[in-house]
C-alpha positions in Angstrom: -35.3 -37.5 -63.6 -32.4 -36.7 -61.3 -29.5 -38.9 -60.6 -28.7 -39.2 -57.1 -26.6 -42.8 -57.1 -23.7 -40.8 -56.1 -25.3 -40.0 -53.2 -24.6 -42.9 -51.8 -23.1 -42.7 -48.2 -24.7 -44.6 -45.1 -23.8 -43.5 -41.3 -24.9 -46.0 -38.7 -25.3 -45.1 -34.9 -24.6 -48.6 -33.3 -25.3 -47.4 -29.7 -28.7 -46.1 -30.9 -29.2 -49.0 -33.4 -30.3 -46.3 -36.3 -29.0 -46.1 -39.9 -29.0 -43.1 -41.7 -28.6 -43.1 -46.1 -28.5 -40.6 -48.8 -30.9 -41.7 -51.3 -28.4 -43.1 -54.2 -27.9 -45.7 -51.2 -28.2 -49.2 -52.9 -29.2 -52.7 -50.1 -25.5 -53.6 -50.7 -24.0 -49.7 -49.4 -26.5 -49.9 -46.8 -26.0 -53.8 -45.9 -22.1 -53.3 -45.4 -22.2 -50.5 -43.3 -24.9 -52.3 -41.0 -22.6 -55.8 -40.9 -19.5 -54.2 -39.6 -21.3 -53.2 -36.5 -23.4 -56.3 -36.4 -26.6 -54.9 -36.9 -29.2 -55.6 -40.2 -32.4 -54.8 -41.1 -34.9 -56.4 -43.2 -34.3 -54.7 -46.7 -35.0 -56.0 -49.8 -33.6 -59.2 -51.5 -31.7 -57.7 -54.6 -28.3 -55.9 -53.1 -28.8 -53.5 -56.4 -32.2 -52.0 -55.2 -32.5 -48.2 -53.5 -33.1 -47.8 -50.2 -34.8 -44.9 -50.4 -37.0 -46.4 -53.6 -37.8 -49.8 -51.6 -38.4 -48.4 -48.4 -41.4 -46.3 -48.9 -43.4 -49.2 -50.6 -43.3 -51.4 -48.1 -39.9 -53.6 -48.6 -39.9 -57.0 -48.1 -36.3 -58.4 -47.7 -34.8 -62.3 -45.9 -35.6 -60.7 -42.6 -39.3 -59.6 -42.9 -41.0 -62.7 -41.5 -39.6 -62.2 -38.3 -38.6 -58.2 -37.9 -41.7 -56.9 -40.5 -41.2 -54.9 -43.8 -38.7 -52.2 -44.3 -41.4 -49.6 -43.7 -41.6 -50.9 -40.5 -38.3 -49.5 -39.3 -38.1 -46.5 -40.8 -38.0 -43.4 -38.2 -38.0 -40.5 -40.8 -37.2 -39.0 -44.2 -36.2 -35.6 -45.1 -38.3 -35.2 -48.7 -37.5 -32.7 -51.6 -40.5 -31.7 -53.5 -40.3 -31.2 -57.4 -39.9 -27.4 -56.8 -37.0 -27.8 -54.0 -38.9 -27.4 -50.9 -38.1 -29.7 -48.1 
């Protein structure tokens, strides 16, 4: 196991409406950054939880009824395999 919660910085694009995470990024990192330019998106419920854990399973967060699951929004993901590759 590798421990990537210090890898925790969000970037948010408010013109293009897109949020990009490291993937130690917790709902509450992620949440904060989004807020202060008045955008959300419907993450999980738990402000502990990964992004980058949540999101690929689906995700079902306050805002999901109306905007889908956190799945639903994502764009792309740069992945590491075991052996480094991207």
């Amino acid at each position: 196991m590798i421990d990537l919660s210090l890898m925790k910085d969000v970037s948010i694009d408010p013109e293009q409406r897109r949020g990009y995470v490291e993937p130690g990024c917790t709902l509450a990192n992620f949440d904060a950054a989004a807020q202060a330019h008045g955008l959300a998106t419907p993450l999980g419920l738990n402000s502990i939880t990964g992004v980058a854990g949540l999101t690929p399973g689906g995700g079902f967060g306050w805002l999901s009824r109306k905007y889908g699951m956190t799945v639903d929004s994502l764009l792309g993901a740069d992945v590491i395999v075991a052996d480094g590759r991207q």
